[in-house]
C-alpha positions as a LaTeX table, in Angstrom:
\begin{tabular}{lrrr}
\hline
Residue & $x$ (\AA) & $y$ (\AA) & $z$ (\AA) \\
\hline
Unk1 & 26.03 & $-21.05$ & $-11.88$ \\
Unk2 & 22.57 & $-21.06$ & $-10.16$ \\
Unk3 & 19.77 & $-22.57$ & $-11.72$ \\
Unk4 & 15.68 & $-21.64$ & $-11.85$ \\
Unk5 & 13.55 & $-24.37$ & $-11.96$ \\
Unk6 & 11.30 & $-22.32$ & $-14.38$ \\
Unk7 & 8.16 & $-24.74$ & $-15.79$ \\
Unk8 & 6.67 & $-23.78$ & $-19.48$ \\
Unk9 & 3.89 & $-22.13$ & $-17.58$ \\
Unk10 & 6.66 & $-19.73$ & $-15.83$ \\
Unk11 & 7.69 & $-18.61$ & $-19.48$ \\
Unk12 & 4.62 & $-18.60$ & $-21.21$ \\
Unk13 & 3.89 & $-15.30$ & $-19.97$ \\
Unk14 & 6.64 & $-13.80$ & $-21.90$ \\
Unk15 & 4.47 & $-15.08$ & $-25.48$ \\
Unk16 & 1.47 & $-12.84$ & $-23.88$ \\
Unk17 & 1.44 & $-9.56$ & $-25.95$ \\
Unk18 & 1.46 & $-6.42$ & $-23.55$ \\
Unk19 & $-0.43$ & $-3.69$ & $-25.11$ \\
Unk20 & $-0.05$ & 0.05 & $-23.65$ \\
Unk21 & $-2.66$ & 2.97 & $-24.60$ \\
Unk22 & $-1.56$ & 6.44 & $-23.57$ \\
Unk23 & $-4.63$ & 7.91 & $-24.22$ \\
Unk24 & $-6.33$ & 5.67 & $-21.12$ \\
Unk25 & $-3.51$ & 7.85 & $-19.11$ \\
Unk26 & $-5.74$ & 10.86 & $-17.53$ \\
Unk27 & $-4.98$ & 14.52 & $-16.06$ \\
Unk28 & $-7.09$ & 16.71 & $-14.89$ \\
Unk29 & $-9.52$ & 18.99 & $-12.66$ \\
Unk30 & $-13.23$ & 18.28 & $-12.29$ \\
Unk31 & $-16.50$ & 20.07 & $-11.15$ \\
Unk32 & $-18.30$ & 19.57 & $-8.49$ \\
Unk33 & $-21.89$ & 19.39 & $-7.34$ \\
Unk34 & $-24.15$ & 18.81 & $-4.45$ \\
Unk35 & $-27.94$ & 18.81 & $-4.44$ \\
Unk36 & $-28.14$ & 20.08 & $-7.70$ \\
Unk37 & $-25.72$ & 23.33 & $-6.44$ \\
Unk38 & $-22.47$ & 23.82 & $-8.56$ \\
Unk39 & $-19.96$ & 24.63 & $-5.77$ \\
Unk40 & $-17.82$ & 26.93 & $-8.24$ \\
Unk41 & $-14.20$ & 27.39 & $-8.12$ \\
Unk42 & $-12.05$ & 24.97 & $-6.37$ \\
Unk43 & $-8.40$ & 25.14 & $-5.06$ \\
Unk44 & $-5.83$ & 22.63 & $-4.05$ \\
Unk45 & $-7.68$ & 19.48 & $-6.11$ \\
Unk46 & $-10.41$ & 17.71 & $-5.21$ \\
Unk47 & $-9.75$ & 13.74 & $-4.02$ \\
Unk48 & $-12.25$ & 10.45 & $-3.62$ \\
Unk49 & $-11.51$ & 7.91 & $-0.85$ \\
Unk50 & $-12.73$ & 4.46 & $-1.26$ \\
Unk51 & $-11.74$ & 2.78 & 2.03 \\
Unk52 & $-12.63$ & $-0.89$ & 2.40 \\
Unk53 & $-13.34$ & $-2.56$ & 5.53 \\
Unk54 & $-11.88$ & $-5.84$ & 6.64 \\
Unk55 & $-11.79$ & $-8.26$ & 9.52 \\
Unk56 & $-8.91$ & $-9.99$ & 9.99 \\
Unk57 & $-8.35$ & $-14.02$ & 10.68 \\
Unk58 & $-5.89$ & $-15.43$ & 12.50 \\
Unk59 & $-5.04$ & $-18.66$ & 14.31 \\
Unk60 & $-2.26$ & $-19.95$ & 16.72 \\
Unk61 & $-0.44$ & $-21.81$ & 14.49 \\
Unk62 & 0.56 & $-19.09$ & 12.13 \\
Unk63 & 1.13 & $-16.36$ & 15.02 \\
Unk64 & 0.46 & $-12.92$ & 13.91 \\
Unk65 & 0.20 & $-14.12$ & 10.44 \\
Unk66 & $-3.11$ & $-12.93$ & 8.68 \\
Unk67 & $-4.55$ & $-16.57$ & 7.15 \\
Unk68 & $-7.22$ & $-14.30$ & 5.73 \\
Unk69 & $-9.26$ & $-11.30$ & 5.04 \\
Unk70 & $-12.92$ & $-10.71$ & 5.38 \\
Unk71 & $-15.05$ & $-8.35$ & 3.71 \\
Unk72 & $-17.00$ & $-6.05$ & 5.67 \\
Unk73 & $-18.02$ & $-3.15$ & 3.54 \\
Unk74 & $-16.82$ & $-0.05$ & 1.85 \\
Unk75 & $-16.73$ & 3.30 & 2.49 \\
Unk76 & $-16.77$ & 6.35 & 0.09 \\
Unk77 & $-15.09$ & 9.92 & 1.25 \\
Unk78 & $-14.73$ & 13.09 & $-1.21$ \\
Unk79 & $-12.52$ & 15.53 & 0.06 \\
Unk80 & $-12.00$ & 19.78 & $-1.38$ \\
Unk81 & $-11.33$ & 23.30 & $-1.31$ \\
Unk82 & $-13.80$ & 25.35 & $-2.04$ \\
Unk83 & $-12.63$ & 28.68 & $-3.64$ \\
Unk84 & $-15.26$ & 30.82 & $-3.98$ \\
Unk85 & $-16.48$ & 32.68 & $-0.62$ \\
Unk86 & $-20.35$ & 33.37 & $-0.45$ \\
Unk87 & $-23.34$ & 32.95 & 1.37 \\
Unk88 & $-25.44$ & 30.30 & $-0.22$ \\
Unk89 & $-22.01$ & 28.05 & $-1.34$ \\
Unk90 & $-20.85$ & 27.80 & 2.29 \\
Unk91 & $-24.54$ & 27.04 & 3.72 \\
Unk92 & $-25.20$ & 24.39 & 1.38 \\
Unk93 & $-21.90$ & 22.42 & 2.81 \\
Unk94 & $-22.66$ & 23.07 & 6.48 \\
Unk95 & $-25.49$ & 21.04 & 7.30 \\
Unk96 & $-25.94$ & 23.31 & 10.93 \\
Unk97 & $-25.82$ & 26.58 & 9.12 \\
Unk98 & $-28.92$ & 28.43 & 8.33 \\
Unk99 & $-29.00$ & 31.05 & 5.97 \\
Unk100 & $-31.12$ & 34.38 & 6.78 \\
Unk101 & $-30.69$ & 37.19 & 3.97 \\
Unk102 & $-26.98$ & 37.57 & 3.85 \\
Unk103 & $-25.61$ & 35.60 & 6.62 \\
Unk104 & $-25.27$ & 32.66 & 8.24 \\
Unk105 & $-25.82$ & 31.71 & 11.70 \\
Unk106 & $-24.42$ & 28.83 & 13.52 \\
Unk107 & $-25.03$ & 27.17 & 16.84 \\
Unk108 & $-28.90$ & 26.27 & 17.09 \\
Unk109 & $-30.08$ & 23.05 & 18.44 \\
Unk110 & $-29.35$ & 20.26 & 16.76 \\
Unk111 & $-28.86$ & 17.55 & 19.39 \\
Unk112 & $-30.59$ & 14.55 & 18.24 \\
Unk113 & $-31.45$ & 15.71 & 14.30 \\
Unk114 & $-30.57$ & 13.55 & 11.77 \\
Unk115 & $-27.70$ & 15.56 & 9.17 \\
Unk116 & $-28.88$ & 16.19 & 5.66 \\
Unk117 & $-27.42$ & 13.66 & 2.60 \\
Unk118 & $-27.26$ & 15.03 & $-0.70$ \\
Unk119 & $-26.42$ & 13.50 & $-4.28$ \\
Unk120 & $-22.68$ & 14.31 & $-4.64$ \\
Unk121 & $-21.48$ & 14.81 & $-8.46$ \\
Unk122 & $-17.75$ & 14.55 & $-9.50$ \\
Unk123 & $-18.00$ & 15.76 & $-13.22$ \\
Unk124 & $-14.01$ & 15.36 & $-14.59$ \\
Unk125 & $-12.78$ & 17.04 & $-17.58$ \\
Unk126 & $-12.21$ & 13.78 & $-19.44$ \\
Unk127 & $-15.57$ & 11.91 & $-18.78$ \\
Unk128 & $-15.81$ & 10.32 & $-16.05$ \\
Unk129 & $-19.10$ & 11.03 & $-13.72$ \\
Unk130 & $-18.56$ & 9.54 & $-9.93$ \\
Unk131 & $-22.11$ & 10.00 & $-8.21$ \\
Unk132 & $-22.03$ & 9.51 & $-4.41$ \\
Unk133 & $-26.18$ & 9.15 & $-4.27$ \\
Unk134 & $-26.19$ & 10.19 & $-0.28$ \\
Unk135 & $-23.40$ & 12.45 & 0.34 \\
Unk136 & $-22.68$ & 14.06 & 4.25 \\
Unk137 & $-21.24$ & 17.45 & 4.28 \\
Unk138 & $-18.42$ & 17.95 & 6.72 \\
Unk139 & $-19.79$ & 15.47 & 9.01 \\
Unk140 & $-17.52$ & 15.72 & 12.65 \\
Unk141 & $-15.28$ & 17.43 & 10.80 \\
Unk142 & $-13.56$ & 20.16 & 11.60 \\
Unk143 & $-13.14$ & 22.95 & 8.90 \\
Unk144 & $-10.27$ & 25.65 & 9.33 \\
Unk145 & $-10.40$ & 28.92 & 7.29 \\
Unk146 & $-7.50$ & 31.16 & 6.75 \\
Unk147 & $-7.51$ & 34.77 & 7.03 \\
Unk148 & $-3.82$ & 36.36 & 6.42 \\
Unk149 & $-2.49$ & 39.19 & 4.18 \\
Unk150 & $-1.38$ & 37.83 & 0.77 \\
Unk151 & $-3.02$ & 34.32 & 1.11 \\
Unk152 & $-6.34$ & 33.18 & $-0.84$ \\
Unk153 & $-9.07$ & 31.89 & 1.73 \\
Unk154 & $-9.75$ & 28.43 & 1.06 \\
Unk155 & $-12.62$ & 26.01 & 2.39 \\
Unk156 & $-11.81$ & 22.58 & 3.08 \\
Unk157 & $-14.53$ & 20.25 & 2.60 \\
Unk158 & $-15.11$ & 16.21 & 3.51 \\
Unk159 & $-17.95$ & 14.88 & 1.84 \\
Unk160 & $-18.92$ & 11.54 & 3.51 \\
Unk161 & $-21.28$ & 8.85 & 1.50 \\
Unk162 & $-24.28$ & 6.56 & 3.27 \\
Unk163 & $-25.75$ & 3.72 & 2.34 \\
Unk164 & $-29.04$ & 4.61 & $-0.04$ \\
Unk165 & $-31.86$ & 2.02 & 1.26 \\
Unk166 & $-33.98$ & 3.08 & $-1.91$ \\
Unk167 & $-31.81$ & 1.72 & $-4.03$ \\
Unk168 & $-30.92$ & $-1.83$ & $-4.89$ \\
Unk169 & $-28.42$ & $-3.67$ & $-2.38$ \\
Unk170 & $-24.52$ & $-3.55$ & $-3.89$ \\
Unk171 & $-25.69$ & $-0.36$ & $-5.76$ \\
Unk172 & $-26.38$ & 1.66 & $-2.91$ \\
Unk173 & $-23.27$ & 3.90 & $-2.11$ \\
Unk174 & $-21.69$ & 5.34 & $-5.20$ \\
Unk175 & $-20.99$ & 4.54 & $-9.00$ \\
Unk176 & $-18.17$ & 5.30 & $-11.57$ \\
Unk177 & $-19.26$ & 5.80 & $-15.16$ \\
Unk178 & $-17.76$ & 7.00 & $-18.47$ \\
Unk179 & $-20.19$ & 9.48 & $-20.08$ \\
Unk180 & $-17.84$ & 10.91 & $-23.05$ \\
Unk181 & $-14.98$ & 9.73 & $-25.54$ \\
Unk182 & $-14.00$ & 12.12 & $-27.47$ \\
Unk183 & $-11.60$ & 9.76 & $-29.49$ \\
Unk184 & $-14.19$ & 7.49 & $-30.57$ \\
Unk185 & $-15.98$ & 10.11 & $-32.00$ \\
Unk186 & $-13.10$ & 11.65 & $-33.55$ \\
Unk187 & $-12.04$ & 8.23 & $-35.27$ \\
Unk188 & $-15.96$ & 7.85 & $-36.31$ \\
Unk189 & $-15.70$ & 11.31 & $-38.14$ \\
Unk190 & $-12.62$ & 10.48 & $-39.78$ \\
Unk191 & $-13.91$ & 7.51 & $-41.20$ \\
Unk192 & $-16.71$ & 8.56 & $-42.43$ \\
Unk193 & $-14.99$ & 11.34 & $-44.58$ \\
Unk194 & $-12.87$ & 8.47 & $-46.36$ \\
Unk195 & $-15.99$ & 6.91 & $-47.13$ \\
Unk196 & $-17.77$ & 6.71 & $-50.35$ \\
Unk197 & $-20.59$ & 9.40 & $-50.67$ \\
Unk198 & $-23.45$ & 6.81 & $-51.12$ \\
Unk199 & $-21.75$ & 4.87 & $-47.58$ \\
Unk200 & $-21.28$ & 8.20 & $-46.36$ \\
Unk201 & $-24.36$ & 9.43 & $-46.77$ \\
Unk202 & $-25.63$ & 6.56 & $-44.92$ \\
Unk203 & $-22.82$ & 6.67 & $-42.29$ \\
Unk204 & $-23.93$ & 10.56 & $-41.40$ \\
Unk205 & $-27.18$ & 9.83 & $-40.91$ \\
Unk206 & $-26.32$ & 7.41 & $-38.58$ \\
Unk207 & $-24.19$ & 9.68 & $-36.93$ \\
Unk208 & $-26.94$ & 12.41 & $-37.19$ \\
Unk209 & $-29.36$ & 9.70 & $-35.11$ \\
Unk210 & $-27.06$ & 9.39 & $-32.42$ \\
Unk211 & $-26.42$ & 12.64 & $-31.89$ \\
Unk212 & $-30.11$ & 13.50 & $-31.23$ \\
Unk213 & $-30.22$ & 10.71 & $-28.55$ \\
Unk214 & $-28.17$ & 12.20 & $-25.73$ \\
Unk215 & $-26.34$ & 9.56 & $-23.52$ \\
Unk216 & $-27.84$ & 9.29 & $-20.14$ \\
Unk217 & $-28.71$ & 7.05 & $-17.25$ \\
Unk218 & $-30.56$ & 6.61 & $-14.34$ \\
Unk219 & $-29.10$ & 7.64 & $-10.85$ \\
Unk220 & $-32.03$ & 8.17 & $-8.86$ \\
Unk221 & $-33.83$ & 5.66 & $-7.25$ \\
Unk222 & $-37.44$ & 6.50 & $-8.37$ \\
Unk223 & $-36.12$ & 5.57 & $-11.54$ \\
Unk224 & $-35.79$ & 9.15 & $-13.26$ \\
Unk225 & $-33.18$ & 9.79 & $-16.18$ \\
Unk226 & $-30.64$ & 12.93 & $-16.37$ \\
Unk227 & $-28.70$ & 14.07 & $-19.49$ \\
Unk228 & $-24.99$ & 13.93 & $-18.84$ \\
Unk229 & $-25.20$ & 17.09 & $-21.60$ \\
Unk230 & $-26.98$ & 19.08 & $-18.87$ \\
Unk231 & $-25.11$ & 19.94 & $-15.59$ \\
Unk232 & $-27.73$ & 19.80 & $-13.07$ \\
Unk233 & $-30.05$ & 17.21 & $-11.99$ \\
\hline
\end{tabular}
């Protein structure tokens, strides 16, 4: 019979209590806006890339063997399909378009110009806000639209994040924040009913407080707040 040489650290793990939480386990769509434009309906999910960039050390003695990894920065891509089809939706993600009246037109000079950036705004159904503050539409990117009988014309949309030198250095690219929890304020309500009416009393006035403070936070970098309640900044 084979043997482990397991130590008492080796088992101690199985003395740590795992704890599980289905409600952290989230589904769902979200909304989506750039430069303070809702971009509607989408189609076919909308995903966020965080790619990190390494350099990679290694020496002769160790072959091809990576010894270790060095940080060299992060990048942030959003990618979509954009469902609904009109003017002022698809100029706002083409950053060479120019809109005159009801159409676009494409193909003007722009040798040299700097592309627009935009604050990106990922708004899920369950809470979570993901702001990219300088967001790229479709930069190099090359967009395909479908026109067939039978099949819904989609666009497909790469937002690309920059670096915002306004803002503070580590916090310049994007940021991940809950803004909502429904459960906690379910669990708060249902407490306070079991309550006794003098602590209850107390408890909804508390409640009632809180409630006229809406959560927000500062994104911008002149230091200006937005409600999370509102959905457009």
């Amino acid at each position: 019979m084979a043997t482990f040489p397991f130590s008492k650290k080796d088992t101690e793990i199985d003395a740590v209590q795992t704890t599980y939480d289905i409600e952290n386990v989230n589904i769902g769509n979200c909304e989506i806006w750039y430069g303070g434009e809702h971009l509607g309906h989408t189609y076919g999910g909308c995903n966020l890339r965080i790619i990190s960039l390494i350099a990679e050390k290694k020496e002769d003695a160790t072959g091809d063997i990576v010894v270790e990894f060095i940080e060299l920065g992060c990048n942030v891509e959003v990618s979509c399909y954009l469902a609904e089809e009109t003017i002022s939706k698809i100029a706002g993600v083409f950053p060479t378009a120019t809109e005159v009246g009801s159409f676009l037109t494409f193909g003007k000079d722009y040798i040299g110009d700097e592309l627009d950036s935009k604050r990106l705004l990922l708004k899920s159904v369950d809470g979570y806000y993901i702001t990219v503050y300088k967001a790229v539409a479709n930069p190099g990117e090359q967009v395909e639209i479908t026109y067939g009988t039978g099949k819904q014309r989609i666009y497909s949309i790469v937002f690309k994040g920059v670096p915002d030198i306004d803002r503070p250095e580590g916090e310049d690219l994007f940021d991940i924040t809950v803004v909502s929890s429904s459960s906690s304020q379910s669990s708060s309500s249902s407490s306070s009913s079991s309550e006794s009416s003098s602590s209850s009393s107390e408890s909804s006035e508390s409640s009632r407080s809180s409630d006229a403070a809406p959560v927000s936070f500062t994104v911008w970098a002149d230091g200006t707040e937005w409600d999370t309640n509102a959905l457009w900044y």
